[in-house]
C-alpha positions as CSV (number, residue, x, y, z in Angstrom):
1,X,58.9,4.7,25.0
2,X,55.9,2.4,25.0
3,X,54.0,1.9,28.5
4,X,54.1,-1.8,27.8
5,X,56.4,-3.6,25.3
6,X,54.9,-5.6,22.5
7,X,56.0,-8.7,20.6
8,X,57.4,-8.3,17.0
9,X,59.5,-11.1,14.8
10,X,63.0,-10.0,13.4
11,X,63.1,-9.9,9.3
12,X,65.8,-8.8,8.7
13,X,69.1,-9.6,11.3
14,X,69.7,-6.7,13.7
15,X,73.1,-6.0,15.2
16,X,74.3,-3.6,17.6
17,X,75.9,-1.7,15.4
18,X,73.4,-2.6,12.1
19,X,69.5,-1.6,12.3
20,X,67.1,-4.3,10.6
21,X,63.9,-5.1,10.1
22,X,61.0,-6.0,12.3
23,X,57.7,-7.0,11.7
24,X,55.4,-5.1,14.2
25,X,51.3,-5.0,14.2
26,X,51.2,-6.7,10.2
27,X,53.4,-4.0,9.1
28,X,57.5,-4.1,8.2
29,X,59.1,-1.3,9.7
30,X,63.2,-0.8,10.4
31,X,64.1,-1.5,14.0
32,X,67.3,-1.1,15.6
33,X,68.4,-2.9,19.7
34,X,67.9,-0.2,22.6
35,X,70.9,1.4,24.4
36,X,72.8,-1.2,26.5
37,X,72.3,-4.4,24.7
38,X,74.8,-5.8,22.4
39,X,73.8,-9.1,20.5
40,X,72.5,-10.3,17.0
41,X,69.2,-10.8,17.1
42,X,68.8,-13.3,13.7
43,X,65.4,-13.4,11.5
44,X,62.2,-15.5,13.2
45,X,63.4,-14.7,16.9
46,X,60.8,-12.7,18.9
47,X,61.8,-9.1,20.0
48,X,60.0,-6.5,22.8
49,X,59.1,-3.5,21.1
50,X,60.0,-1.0,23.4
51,X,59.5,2.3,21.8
52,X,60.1,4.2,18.6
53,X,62.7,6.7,17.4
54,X,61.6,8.3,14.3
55,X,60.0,5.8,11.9
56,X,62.6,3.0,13.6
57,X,61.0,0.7,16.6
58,X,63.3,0.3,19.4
59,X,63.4,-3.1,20.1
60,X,65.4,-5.7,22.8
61,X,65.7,-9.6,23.1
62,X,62.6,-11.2,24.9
C-alpha cells in the first residue's frame, strides 16, 4: 500500500469483478477496485491509487 493515495484517470471501465485500465504518473497500467468496494468506475472519472499488486495499481472511487 501506498503511504498516501495518488490521483489517476480510468481508461479503460473497471468493475468489481473486471480489472481496467488506469492512467497513473503519464504511464497506462491495468488497475483493478480494492477489497470492499463494489461499483463501475467508467473512463475519465478520477480514482485514488492506493497501492499495487503485481504490475496492477489498486485503486478506489475519490
Amino acid at each position: 500500500m501506498f503511504s498516501k493515495p495518488q490521483v489517476g484517470v480510468v481508461d479503460e471501465k473497471i468493475t468489481f469483478d473486471e480489472p481496467g485500465r488506469v492512467k497513473f504518473k503519464a504511464t497506462y497500467w491495468p488497475a483493478m477496485l480494492f477489497r470492499g468496494y463494489s461499483m463501475t468506475l467508467e473512463p475519465g472519472e478520477e480514482v485514488a491509487v492506493i497501492g499495487r499488486q503485481g504490475i496492477t495499481l489498486l485503486v478506489r472511487p475519490f
